[in-house]
C-alpha positions as CSV (number, residue, x, y, z in Angstrom):
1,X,-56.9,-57.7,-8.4
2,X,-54.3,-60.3,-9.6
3,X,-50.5,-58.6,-10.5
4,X,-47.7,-60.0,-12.2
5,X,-44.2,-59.3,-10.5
6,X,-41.4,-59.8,-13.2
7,X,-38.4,-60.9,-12.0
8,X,-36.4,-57.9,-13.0
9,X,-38.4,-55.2,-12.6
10,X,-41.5,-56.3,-10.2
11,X,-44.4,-54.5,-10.2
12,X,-43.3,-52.0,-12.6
13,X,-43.8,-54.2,-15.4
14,X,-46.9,-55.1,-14.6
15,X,-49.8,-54.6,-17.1
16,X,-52.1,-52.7,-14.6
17,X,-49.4,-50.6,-13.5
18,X,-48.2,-49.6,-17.0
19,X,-51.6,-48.5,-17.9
20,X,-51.8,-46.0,-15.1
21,X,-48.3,-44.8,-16.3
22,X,-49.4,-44.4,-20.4
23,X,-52.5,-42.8,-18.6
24,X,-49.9,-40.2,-16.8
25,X,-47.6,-39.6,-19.7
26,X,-50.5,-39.1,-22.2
27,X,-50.8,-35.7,-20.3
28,X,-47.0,-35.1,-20.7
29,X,-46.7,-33.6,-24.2
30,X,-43.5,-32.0,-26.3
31,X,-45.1,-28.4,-26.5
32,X,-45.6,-26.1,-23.6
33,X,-49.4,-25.2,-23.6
34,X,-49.8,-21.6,-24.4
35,X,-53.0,-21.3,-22.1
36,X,-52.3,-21.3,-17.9
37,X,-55.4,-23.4,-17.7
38,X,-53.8,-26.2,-19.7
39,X,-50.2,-25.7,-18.2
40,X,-51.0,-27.6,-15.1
41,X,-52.2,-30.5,-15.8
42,X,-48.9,-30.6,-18.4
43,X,-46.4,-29.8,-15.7
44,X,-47.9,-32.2,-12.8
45,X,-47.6,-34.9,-15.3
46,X,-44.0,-34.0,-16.0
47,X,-43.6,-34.4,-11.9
48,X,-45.6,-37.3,-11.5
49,X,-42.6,-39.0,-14.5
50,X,-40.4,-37.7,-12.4
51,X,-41.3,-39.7,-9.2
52,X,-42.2,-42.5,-11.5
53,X,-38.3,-43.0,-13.1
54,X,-36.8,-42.1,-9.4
55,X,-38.7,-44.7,-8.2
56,X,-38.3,-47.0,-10.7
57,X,-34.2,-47.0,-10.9
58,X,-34.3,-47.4,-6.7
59,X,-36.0,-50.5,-7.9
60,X,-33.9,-51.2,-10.5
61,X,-31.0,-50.9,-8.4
62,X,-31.6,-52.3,-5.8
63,X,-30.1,-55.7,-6.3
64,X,-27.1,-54.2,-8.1
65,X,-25.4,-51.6,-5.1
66,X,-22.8,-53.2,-3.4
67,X,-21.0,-51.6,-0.3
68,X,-18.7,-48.9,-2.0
69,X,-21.9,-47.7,-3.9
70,X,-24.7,-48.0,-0.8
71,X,-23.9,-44.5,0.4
72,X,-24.8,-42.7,-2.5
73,X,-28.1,-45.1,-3.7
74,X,-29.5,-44.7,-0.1
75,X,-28.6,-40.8,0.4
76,X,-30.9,-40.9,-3.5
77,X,-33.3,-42.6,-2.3
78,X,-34.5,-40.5,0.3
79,X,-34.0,-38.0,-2.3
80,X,-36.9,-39.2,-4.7
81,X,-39.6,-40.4,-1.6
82,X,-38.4,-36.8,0.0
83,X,-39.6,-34.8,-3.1
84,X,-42.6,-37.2,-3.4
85,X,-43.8,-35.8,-0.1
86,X,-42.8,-32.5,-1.2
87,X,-44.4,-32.8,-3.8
88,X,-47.7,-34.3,-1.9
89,X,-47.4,-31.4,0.2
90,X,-47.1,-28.7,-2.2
91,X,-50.5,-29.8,-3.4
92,X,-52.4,-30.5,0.2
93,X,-51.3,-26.6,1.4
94,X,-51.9,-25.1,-1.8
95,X,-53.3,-26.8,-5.2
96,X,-56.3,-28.6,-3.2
97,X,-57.6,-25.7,-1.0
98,X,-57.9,-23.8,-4.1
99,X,-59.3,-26.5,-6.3
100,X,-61.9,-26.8,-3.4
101,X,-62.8,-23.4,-4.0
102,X,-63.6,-23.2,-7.1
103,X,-65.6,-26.8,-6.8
104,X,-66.2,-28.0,-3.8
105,X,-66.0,-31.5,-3.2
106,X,-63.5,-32.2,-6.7
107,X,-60.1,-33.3,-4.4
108,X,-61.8,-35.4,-1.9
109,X,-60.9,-38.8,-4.2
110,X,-57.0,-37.1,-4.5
111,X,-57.1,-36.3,-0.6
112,X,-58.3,-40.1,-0.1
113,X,-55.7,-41.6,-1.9
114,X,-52.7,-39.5,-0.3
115,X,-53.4,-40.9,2.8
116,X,-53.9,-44.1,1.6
117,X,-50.2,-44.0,0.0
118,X,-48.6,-42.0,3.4
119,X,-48.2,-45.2,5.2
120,X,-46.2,-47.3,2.4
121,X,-44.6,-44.4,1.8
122,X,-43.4,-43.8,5.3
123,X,-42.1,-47.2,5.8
124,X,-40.1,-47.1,2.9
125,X,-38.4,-43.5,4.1
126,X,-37.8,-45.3,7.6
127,X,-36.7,-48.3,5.9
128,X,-33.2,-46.3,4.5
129,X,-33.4,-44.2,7.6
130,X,-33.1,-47.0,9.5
131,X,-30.3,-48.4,7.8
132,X,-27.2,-46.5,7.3
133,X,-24.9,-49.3,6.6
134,X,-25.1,-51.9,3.8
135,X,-25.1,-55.0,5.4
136,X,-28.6,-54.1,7.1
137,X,-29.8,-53.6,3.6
138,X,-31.7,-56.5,2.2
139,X,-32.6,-55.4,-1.4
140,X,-35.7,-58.3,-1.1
141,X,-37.2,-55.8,1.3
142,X,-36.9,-52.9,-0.1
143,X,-38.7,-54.3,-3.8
144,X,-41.4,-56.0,-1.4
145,X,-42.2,-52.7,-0.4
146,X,-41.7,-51.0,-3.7
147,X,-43.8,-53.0,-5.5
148,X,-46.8,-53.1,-3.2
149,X,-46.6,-49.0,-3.5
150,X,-46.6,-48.4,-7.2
151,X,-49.9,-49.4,-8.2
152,X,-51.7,-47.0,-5.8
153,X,-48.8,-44.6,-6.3
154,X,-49.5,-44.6,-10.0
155,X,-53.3,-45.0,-10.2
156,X,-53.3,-41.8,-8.3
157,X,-51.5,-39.7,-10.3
158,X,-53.0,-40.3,-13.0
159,X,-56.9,-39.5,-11.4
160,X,-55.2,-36.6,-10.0
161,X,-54.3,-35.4,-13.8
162,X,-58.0,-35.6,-14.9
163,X,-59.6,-33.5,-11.5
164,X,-56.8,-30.7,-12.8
165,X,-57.1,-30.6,-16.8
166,X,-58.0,-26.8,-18.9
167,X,-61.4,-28.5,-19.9
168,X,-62.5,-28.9,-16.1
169,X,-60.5,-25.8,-14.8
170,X,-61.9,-23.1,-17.9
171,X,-65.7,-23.2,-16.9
172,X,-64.6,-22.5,-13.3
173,X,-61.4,-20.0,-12.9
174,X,-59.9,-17.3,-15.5
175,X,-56.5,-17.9,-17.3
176,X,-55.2,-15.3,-14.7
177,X,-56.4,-17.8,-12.1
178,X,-55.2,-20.8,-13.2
179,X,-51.8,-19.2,-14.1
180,X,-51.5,-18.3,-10.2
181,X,-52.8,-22.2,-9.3
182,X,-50.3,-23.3,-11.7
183,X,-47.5,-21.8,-9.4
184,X,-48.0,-25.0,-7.6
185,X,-45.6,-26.8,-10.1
186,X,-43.3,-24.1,-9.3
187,X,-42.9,-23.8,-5.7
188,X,-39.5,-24.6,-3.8
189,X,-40.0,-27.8,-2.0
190,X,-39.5,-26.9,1.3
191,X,-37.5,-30.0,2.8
192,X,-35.2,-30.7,-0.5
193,X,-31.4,-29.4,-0.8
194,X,-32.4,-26.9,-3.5
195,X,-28.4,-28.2,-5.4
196,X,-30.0,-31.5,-5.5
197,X,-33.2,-31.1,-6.5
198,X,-32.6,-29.5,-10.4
199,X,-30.0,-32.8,-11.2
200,X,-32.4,-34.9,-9.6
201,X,-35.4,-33.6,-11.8
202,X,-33.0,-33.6,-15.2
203,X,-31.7,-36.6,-14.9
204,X,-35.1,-38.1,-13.9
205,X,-36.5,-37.7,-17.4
206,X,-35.8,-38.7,-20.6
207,X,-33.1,-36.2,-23.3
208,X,-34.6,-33.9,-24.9
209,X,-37.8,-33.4,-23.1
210,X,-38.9,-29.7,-22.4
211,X,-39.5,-29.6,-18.5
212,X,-38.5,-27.8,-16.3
213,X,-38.9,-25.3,-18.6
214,X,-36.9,-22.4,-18.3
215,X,-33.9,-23.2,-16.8
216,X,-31.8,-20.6,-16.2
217,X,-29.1,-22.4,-14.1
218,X,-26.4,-25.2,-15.0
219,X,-26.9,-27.6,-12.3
220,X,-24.0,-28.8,-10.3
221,X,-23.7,-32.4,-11.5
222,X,-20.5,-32.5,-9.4
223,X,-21.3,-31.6,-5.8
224,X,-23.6,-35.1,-5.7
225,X,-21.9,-37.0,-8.0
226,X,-21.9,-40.2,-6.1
227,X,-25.8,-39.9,-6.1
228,X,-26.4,-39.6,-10.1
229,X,-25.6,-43.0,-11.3
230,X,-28.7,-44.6,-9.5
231,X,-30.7,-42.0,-11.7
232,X,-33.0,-43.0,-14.1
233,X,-30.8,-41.3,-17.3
234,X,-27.6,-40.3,-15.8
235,X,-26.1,-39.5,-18.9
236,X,-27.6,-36.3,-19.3
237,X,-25.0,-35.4,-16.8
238,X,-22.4,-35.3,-19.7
């Protein structure tokens, strides 16, 4: 499979890639589904945008931090690939053992691709781990390994929105049922400050759209501050 790696913005802008991310947002709706059944596949799609923007301005800015500005891109950066293993988590200890139930066999292509992504994944997280001051930072590296991620990152999102959709999930569980599955999208991630994760998910996607939904918190835009300008719409912070 050949890519094209723009100068700018890599493998993001690649034609393959971009047509695993329409396939995600197509999922990602204005209205909130009235029926449980449909509300998950709506919600993960909202998350997978999420990872896909955090991702994306890590990328982006990678070849704009200078010194002053490292501390706060790296401490985001683990920030975004620490709530993408949340959020692979959540769904291994929970979403997929109940999926499994219901039909057998249905999240052994999602299973397969998670730990085909855990390595890249993992070298990236050690990568900023590794390298707590600036001058070890080479932002070269860091898009070498960003951009031969995305395309399996995004490719499995999106197959992972089709396994969970209300048409495949209605023949199989009750609305009850697929309300309590849905809780999956709900669940605290269990490694992420809580005060950063709510700025880190609003400011990961574009005004104005309706997830989270039913926020009954202002976040604390302040306590992190020197994080939110390597976010993907910082300006919802105003």
């Amino acid at each position: 499979m050949t890519f094209t790696i723009d100068p700018e913005l890599g493998m993001f802008a690649d034609k393959k890639v971009l047509w695993e991310f329409e396939r995600t947002r197509a999922h990602a709706v204005a209205h909130h589904p009235i029926l449980p059944s449909d509300r998950l596949s709506w919600s993960m799609s909202w998350l997978h945008l999420v990872l896909w923007h955090g991702l994306k301005s890590i990328f982006v800015h990678s070849n704009k931090v200078d010194k002053d500005g490292y501390a706060g891109y790296r401490e985001y950066a683990l920030l975004a690939f620490q709530f993408l293993v949340d959020h692979h988590d959540a769904e291994e200890n929970f979403l997929y053992p109940r999926m499994e139930k219901l039909m057998p066999g249905s999240m052994t292509a999602n299973d397969e691709q998670h730990h085909a992504i855990l390595a890249p994944v993992g070298t990236i997280i050690q990568y900023f781990q590794d390298r707590p001051n600036f001058e070890d930072f080479k932002s070269d590296e860091i898009r070498h390994h960003l951009n031969g991620l995305v395309y399996p990152l995004m490719k499995h999102l999106a197959d992972e929105l089709l396994t969970i959709t209300g048409p495949i999930l209605r023949p199989v569980a009750s609305e009850e049922e697929c309300a309590d599955i849905s809780r999956v999208t709900d669940l605290e991630p269990p490694k992420s400050d809580a005060s950063k994760l709510l700025p880190f998910l609003l400011q990961s996607l574009p005004p104005n759209t309706p997830f989270p939904p039913n926020v009954t918190e202002d976040p604390d835009y302040e306590k992190y501050s020197h994080m939110w300008g390597y976010t993907a719409f910082p300006h919802k912070a105003y």
